[in-house]
mmCIF entry with sequence, helices, sheets and N, C-alpha, C, O atoms, coordinates in Angstrom:
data_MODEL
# 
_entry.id   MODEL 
# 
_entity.id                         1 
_entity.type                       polymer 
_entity.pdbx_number_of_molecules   1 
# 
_entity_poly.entity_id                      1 
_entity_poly.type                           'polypeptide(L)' 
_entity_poly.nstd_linkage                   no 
_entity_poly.nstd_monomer                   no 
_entity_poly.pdbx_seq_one_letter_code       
;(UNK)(UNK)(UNK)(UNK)(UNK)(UNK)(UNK)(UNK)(UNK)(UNK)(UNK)(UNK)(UNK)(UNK)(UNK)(UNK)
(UNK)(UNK)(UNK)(UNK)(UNK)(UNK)(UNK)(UNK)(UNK)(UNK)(UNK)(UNK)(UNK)(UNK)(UNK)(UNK)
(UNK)(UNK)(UNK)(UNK)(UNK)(UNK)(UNK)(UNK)(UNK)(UNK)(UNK)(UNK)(UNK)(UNK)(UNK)(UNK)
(UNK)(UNK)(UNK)
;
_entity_poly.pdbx_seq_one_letter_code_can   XXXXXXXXXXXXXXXXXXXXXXXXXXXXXXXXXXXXXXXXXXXXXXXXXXX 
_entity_poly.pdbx_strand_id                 A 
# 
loop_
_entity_poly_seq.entity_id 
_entity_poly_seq.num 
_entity_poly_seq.mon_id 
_entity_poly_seq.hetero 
1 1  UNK n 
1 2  UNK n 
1 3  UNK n 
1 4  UNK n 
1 5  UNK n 
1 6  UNK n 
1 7  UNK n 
1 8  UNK n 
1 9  UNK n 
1 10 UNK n 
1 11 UNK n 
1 12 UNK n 
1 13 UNK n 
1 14 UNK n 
1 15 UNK n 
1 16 UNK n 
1 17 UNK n 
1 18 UNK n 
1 19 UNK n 
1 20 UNK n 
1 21 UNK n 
1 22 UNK n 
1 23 UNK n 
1 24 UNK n 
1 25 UNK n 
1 26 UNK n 
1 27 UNK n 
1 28 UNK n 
1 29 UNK n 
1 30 UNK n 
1 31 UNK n 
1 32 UNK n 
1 33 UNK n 
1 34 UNK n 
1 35 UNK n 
1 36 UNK n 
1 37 UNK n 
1 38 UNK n 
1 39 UNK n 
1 40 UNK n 
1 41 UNK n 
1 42 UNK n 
1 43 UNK n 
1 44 UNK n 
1 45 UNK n 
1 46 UNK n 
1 47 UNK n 
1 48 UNK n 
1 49 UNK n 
1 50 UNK n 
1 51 UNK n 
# 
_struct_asym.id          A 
_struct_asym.entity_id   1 
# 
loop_
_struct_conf.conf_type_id 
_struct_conf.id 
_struct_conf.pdbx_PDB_helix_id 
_struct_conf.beg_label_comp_id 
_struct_conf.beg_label_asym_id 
_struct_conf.beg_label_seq_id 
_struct_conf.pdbx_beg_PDB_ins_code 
_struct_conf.end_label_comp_id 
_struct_conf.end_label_asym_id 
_struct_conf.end_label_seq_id 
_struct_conf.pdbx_end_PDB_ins_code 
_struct_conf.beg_auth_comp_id 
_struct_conf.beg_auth_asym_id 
_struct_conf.beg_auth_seq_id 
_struct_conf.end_auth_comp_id 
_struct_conf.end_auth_asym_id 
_struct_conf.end_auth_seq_id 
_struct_conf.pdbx_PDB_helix_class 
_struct_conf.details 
_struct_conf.pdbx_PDB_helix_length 
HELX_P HELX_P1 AA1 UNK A 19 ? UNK A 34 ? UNK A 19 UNK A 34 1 ? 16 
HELX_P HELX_P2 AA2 UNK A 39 ? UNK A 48 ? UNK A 39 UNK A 48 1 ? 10 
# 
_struct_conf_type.id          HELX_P 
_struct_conf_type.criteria    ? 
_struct_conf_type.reference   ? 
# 
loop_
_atom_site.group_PDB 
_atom_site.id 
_atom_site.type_symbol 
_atom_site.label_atom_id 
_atom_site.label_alt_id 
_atom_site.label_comp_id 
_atom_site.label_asym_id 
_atom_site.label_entity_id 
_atom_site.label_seq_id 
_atom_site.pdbx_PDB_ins_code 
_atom_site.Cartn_x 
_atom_site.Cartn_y 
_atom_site.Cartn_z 
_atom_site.occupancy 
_atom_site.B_iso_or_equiv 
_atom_site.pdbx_formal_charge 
_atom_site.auth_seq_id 
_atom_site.auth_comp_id 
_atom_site.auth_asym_id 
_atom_site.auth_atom_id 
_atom_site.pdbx_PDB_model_num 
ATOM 1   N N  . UNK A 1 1  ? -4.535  4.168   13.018  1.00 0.00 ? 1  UNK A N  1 
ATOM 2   C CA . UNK A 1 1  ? -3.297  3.445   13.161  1.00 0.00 ? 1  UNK A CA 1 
ATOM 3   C C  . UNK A 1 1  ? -2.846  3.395   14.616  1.00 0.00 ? 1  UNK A C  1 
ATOM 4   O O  . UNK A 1 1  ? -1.876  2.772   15.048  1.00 0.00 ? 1  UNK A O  1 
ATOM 5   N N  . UNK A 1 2  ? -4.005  4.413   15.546  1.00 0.00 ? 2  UNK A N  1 
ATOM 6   C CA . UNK A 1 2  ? -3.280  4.164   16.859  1.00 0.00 ? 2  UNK A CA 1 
ATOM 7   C C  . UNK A 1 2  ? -4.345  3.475   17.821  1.00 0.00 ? 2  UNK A C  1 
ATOM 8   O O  . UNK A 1 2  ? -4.214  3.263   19.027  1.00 0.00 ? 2  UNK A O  1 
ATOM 9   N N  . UNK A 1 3  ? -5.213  3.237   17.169  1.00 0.00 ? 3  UNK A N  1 
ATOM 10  C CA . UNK A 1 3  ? -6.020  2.133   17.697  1.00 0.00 ? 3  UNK A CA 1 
ATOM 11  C C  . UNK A 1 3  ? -7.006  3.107   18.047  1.00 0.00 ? 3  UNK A C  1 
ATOM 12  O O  . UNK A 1 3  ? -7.971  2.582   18.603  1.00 0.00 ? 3  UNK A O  1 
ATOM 13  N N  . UNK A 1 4  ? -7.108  4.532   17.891  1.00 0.00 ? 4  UNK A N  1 
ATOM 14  C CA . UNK A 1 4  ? -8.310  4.964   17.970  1.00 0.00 ? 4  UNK A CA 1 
ATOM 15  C C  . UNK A 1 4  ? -9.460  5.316   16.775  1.00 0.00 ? 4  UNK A C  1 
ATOM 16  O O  . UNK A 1 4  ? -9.198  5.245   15.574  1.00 0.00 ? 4  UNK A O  1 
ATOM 17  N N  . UNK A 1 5  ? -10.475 5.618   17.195  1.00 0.00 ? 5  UNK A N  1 
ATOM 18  C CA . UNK A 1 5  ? -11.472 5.176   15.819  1.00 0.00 ? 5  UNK A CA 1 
ATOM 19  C C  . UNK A 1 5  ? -11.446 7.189   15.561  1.00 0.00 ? 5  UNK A C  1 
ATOM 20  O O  . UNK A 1 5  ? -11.406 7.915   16.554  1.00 0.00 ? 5  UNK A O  1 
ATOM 21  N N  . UNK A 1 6  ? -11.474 7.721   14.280  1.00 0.00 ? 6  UNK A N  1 
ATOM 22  C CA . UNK A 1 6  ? -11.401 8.955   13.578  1.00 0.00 ? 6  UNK A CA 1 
ATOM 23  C C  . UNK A 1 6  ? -12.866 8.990   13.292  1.00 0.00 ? 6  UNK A C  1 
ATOM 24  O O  . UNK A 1 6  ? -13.223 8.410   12.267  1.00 0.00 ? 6  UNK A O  1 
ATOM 25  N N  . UNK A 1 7  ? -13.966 9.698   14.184  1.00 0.00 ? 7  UNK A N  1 
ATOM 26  C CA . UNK A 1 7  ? -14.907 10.024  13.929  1.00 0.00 ? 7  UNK A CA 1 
ATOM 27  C C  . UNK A 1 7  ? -15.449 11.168  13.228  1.00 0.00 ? 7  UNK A C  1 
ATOM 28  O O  . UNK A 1 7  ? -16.636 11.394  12.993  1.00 0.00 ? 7  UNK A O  1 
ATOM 29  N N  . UNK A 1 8  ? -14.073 12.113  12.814  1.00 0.00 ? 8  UNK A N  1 
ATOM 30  C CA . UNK A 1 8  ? -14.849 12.921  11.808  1.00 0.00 ? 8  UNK A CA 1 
ATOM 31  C C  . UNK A 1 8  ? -13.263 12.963  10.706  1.00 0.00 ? 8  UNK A C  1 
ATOM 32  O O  . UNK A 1 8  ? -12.103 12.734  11.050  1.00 0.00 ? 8  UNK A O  1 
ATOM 33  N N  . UNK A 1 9  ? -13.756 13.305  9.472   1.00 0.00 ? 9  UNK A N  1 
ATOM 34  C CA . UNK A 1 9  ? -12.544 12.995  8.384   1.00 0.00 ? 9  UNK A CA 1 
ATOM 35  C C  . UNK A 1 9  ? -11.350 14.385  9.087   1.00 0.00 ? 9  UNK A C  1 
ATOM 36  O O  . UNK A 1 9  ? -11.284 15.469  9.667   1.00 0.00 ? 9  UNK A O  1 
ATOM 37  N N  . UNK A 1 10 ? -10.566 13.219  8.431   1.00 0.00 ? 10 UNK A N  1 
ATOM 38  C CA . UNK A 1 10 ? -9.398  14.434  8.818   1.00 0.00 ? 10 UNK A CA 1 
ATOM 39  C C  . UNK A 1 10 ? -8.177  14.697  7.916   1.00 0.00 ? 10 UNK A C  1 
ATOM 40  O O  . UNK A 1 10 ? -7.528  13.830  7.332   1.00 0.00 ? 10 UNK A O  1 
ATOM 41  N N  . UNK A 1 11 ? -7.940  16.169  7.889   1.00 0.00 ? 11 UNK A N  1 
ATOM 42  C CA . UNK A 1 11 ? -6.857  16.350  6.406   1.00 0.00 ? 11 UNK A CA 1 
ATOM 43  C C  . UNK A 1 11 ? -5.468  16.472  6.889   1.00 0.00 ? 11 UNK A C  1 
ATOM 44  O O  . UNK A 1 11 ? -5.049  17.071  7.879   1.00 0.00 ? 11 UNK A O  1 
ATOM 45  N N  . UNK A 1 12 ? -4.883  15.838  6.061   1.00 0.00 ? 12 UNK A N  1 
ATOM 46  C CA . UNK A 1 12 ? -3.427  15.388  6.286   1.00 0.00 ? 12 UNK A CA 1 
ATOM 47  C C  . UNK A 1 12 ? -2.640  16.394  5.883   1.00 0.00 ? 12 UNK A C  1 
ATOM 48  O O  . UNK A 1 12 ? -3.063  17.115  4.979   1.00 0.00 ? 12 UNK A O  1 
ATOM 49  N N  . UNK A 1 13 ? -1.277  16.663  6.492   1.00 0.00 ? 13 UNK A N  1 
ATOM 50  C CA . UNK A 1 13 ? -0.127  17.732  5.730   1.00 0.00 ? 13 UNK A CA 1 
ATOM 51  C C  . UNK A 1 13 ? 0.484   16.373  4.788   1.00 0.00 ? 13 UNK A C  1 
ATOM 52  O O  . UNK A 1 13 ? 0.274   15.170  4.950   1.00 0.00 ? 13 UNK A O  1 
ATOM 53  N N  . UNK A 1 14 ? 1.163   16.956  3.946   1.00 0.00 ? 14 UNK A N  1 
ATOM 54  C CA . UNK A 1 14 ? 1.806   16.232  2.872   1.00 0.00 ? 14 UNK A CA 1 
ATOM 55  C C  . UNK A 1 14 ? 2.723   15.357  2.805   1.00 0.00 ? 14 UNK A C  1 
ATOM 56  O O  . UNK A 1 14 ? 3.076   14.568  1.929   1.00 0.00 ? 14 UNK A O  1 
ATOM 57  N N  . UNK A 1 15 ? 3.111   15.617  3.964   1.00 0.00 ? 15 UNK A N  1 
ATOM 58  C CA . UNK A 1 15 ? 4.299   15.184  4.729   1.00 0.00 ? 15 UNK A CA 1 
ATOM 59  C C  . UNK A 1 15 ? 3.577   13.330  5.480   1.00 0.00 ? 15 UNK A C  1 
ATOM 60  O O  . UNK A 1 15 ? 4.235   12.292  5.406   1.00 0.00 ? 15 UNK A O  1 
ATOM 61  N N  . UNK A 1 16 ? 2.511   13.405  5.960   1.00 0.00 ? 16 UNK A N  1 
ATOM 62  C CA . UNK A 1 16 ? 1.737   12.982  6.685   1.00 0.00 ? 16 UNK A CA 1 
ATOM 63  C C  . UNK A 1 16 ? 1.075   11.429  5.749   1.00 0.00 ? 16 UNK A C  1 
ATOM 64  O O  . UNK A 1 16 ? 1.076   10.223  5.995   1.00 0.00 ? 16 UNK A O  1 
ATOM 65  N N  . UNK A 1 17 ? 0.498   12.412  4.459   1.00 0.00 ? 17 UNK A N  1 
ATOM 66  C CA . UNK A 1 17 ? -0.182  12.077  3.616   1.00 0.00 ? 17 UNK A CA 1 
ATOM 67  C C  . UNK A 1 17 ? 0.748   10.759  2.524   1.00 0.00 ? 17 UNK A C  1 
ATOM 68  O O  . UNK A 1 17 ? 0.233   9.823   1.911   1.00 0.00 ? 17 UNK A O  1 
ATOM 69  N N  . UNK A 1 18 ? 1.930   11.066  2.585   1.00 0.00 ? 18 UNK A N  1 
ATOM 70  C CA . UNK A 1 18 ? 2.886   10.495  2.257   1.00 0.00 ? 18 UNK A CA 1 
ATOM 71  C C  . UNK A 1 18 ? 3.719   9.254   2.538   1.00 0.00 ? 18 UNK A C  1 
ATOM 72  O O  . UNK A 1 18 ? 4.414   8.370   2.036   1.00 0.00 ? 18 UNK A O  1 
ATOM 73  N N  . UNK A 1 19 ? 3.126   9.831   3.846   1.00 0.00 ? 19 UNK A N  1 
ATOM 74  C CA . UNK A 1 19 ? 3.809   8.243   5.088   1.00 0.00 ? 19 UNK A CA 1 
ATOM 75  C C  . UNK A 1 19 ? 2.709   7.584   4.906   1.00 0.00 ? 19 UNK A C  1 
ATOM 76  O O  . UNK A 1 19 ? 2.905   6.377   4.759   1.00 0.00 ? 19 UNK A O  1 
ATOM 77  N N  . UNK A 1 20 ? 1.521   7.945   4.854   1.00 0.00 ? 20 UNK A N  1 
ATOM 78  C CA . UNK A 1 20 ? 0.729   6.773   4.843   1.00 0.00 ? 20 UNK A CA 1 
ATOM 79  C C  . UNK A 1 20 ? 0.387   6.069   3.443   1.00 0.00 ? 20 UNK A C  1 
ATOM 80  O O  . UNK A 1 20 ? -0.225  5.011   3.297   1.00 0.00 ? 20 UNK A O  1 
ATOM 81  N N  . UNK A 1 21 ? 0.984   6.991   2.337   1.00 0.00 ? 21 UNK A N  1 
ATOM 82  C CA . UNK A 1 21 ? 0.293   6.104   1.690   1.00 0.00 ? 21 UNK A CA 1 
ATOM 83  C C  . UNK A 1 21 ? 1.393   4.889   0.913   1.00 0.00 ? 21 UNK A C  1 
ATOM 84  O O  . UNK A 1 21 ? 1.091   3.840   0.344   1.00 0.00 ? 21 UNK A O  1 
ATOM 85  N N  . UNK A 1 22 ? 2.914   5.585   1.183   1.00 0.00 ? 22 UNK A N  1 
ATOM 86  C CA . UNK A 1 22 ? 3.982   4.688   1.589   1.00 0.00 ? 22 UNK A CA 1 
ATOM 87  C C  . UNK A 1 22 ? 3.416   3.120   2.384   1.00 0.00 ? 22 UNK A C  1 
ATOM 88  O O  . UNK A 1 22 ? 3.505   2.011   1.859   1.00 0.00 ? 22 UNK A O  1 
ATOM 89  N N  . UNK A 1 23 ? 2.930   3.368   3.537   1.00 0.00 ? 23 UNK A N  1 
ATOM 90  C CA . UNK A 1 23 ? 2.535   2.460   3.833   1.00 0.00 ? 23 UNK A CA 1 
ATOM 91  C C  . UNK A 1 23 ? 1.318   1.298   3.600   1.00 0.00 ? 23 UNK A C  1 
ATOM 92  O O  . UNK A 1 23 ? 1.190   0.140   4.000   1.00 0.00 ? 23 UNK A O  1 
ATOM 93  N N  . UNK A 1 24 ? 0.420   2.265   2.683   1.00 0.00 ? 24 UNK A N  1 
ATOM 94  C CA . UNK A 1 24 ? -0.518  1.040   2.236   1.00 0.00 ? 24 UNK A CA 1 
ATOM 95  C C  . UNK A 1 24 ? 0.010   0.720   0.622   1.00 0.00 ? 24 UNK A C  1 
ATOM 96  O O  . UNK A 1 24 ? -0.805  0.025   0.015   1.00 0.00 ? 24 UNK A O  1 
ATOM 97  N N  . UNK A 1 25 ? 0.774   0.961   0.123   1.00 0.00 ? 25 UNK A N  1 
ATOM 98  C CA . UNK A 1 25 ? 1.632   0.557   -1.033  1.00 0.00 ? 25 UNK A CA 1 
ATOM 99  C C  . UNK A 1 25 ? 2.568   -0.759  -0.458  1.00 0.00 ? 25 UNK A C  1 
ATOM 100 O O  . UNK A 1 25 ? 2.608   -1.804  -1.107  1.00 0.00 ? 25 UNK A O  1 
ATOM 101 N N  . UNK A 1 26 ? 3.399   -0.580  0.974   1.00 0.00 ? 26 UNK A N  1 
ATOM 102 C CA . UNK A 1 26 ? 3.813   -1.649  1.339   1.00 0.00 ? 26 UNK A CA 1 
ATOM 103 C C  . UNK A 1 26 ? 2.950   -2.823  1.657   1.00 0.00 ? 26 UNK A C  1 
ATOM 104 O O  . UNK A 1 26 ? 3.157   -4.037  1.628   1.00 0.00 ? 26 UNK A O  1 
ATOM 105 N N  . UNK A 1 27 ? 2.171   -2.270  1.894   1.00 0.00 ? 27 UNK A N  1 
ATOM 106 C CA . UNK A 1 27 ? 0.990   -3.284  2.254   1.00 0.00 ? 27 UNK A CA 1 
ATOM 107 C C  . UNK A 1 27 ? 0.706   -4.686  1.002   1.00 0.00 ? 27 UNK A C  1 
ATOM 108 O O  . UNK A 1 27 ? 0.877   -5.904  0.954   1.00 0.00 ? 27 UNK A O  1 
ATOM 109 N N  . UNK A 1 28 ? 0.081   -3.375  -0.042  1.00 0.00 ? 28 UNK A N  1 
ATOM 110 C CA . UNK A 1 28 ? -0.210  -3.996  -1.052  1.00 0.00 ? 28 UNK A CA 1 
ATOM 111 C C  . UNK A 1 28 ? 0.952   -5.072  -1.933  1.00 0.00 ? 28 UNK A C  1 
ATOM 112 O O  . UNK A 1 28 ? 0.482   -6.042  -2.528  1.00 0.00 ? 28 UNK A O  1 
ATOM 113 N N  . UNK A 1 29 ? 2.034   -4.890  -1.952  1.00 0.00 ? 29 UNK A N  1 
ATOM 114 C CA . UNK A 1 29 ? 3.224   -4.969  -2.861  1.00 0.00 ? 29 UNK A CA 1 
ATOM 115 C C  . UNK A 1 29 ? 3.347   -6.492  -1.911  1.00 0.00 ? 29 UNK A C  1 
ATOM 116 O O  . UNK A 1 29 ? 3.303   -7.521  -2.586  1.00 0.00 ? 29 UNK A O  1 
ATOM 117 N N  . UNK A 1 30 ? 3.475   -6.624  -0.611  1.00 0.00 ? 30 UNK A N  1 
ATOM 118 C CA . UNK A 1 30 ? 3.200   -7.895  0.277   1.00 0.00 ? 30 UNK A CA 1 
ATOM 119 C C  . UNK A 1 30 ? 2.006   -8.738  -0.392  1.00 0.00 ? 30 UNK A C  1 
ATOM 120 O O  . UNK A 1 30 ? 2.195   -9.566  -1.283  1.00 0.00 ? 30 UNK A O  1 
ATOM 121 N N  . UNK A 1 31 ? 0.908   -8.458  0.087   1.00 0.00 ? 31 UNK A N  1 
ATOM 122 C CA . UNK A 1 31 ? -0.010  -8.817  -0.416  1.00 0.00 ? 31 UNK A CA 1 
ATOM 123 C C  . UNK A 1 31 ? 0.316   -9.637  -2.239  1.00 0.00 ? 31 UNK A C  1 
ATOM 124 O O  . UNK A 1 31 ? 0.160   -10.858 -2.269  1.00 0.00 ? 31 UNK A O  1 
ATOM 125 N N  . UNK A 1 32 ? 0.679   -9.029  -3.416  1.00 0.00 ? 32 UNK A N  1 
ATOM 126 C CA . UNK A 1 32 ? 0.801   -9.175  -4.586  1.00 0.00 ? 32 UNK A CA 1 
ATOM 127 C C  . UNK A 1 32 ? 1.948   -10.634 -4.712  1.00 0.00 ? 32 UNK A C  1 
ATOM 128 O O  . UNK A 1 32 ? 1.837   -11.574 -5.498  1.00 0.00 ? 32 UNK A O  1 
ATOM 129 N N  . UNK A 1 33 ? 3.184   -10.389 -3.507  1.00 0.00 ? 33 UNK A N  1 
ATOM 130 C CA . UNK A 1 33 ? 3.805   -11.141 -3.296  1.00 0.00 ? 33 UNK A CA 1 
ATOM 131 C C  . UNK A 1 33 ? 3.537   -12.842 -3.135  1.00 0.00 ? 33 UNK A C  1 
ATOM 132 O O  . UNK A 1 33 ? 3.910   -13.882 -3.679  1.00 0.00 ? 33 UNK A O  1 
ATOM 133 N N  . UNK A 1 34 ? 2.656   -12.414 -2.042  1.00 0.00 ? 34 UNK A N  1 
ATOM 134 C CA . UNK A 1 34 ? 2.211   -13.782 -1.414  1.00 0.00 ? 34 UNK A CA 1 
ATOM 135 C C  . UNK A 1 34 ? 0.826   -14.578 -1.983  1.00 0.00 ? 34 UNK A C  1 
ATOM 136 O O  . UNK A 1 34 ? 0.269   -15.588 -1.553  1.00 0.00 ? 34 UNK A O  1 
ATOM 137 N N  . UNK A 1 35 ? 0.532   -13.768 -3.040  1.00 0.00 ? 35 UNK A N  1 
ATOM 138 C CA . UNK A 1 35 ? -0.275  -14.334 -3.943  1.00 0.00 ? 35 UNK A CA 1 
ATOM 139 C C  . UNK A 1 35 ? 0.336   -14.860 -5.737  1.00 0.00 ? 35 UNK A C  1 
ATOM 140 O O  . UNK A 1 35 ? -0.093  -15.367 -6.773  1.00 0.00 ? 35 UNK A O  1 
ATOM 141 N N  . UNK A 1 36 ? 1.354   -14.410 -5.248  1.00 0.00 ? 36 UNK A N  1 
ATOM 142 C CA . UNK A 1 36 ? 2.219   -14.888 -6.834  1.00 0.00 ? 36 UNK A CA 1 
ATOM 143 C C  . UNK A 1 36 ? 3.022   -16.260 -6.601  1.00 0.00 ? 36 UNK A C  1 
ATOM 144 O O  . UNK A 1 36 ? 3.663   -16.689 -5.641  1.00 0.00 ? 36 UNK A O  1 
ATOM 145 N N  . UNK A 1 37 ? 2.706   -16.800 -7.948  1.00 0.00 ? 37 UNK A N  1 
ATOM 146 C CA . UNK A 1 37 ? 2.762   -18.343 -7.600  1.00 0.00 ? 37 UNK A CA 1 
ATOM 147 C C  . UNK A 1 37 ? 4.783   -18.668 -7.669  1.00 0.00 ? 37 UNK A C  1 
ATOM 148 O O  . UNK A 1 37 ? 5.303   -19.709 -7.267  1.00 0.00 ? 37 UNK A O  1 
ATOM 149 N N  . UNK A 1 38 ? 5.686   -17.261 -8.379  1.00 0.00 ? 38 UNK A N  1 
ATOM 150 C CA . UNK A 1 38 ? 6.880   -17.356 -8.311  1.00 0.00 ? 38 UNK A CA 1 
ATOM 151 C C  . UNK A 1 38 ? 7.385   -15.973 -8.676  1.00 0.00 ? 38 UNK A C  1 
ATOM 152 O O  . UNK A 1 38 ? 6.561   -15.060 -8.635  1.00 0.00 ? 38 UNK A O  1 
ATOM 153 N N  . UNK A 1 39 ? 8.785   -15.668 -9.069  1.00 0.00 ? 39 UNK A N  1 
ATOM 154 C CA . UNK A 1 39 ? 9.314   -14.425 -8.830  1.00 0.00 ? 39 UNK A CA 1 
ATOM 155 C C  . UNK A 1 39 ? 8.472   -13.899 -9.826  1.00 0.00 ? 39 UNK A C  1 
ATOM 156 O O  . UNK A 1 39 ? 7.534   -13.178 -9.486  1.00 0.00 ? 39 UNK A O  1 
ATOM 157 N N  . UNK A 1 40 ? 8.756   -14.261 -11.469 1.00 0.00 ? 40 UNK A N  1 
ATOM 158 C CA . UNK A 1 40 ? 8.579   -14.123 -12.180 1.00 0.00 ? 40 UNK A CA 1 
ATOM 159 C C  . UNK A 1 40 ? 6.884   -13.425 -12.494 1.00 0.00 ? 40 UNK A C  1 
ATOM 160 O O  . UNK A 1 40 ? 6.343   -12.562 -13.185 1.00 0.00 ? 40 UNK A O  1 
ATOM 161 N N  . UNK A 1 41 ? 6.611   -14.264 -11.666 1.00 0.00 ? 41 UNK A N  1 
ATOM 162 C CA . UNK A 1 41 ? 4.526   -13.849 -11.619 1.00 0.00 ? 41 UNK A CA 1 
ATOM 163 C C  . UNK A 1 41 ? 4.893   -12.725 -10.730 1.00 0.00 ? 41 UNK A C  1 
ATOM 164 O O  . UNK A 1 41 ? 4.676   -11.662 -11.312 1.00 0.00 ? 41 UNK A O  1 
ATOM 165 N N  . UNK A 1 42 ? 5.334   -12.569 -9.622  1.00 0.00 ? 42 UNK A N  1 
ATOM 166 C CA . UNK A 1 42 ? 5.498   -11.223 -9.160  1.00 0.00 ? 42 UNK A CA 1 
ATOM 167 C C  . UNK A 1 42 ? 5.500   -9.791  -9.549  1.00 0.00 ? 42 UNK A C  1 
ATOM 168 O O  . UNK A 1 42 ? 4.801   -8.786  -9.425  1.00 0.00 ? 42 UNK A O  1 
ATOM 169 N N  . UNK A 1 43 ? 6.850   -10.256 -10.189 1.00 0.00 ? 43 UNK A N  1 
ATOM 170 C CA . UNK A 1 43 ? 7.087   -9.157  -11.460 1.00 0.00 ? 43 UNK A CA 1 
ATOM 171 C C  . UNK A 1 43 ? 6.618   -8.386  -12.365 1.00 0.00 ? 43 UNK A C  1 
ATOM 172 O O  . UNK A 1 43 ? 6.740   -7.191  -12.635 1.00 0.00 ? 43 UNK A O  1 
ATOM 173 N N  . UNK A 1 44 ? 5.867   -9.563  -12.940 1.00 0.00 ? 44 UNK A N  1 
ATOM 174 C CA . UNK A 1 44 ? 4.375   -9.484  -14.226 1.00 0.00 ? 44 UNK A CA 1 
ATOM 175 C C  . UNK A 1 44 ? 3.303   -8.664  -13.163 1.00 0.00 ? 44 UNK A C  1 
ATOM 176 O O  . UNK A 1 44 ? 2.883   -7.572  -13.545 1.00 0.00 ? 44 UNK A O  1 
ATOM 177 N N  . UNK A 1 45 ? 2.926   -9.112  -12.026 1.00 0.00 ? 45 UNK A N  1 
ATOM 178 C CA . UNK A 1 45 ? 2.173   -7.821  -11.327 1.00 0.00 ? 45 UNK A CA 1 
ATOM 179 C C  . UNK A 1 45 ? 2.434   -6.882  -10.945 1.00 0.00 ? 45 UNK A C  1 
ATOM 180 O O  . UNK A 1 45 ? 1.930   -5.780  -11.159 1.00 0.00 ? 45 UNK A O  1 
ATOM 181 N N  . UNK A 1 46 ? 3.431   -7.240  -10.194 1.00 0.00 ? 46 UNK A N  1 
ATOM 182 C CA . UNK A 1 46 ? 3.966   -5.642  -9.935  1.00 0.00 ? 46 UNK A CA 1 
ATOM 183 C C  . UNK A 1 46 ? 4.366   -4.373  -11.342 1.00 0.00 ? 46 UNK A C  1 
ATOM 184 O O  . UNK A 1 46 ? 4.617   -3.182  -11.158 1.00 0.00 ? 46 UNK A O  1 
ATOM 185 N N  . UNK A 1 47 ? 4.315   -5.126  -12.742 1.00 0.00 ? 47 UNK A N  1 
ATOM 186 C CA . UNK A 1 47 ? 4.454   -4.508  -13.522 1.00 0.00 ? 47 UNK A CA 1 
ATOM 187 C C  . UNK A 1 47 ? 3.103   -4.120  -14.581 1.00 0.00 ? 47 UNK A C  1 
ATOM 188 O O  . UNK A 1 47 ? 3.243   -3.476  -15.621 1.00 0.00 ? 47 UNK A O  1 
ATOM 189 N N  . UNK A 1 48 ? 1.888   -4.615  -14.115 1.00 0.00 ? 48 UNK A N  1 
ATOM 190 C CA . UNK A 1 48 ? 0.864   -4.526  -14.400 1.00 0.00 ? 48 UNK A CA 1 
ATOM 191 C C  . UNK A 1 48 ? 0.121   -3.166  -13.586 1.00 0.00 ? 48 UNK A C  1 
ATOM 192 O O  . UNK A 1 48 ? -0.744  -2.448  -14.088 1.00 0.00 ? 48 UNK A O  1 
ATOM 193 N N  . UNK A 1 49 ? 0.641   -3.040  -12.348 1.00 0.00 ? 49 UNK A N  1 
ATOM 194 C CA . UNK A 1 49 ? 0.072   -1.987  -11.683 1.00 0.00 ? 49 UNK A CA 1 
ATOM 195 C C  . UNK A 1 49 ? 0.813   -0.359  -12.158 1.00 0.00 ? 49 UNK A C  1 
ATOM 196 O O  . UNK A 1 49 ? 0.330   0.727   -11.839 1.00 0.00 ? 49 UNK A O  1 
ATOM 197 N N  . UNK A 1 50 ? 1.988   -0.547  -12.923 1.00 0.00 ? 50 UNK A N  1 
ATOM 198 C CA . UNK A 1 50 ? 2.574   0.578   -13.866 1.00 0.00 ? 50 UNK A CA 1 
ATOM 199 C C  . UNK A 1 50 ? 1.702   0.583   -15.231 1.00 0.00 ? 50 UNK A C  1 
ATOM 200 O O  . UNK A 1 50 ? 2.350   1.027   -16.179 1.00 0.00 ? 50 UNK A O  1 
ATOM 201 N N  . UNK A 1 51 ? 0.415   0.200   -15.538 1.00 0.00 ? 51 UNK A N  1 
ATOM 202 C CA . UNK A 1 51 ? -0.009  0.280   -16.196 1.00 0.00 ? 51 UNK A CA 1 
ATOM 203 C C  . UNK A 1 51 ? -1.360  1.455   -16.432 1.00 0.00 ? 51 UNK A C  1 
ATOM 204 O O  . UNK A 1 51 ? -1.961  1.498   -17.506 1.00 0.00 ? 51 UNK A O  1 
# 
């Protein structure tokens, strides 16, 4: 995320682990958005992924 490349895996505190995955949830939830043809289809996905 800071533009450098992580050449060996690395373990996150929880705290850490949290923010990011906050952020690829925002990601996704965009994504679901801008592929739904209206609110309503939105909804229906975003309520499909509680499944």
């Amino acid at each position: 995320m800071n533009g450098q490349i992580q050449e060996v895996p690395q373990e996150y505190d929880g705290e850490t682990a949290v923010h990011r995955v906050g952020f690829k949830l925002e990601e996704l939830v965009e994504f679901l958005y801008a592929a739904s043809e209206s609110e309503e289809d939105f909804h229906g996905r975003i309520a499909q992924l509680h499944q």
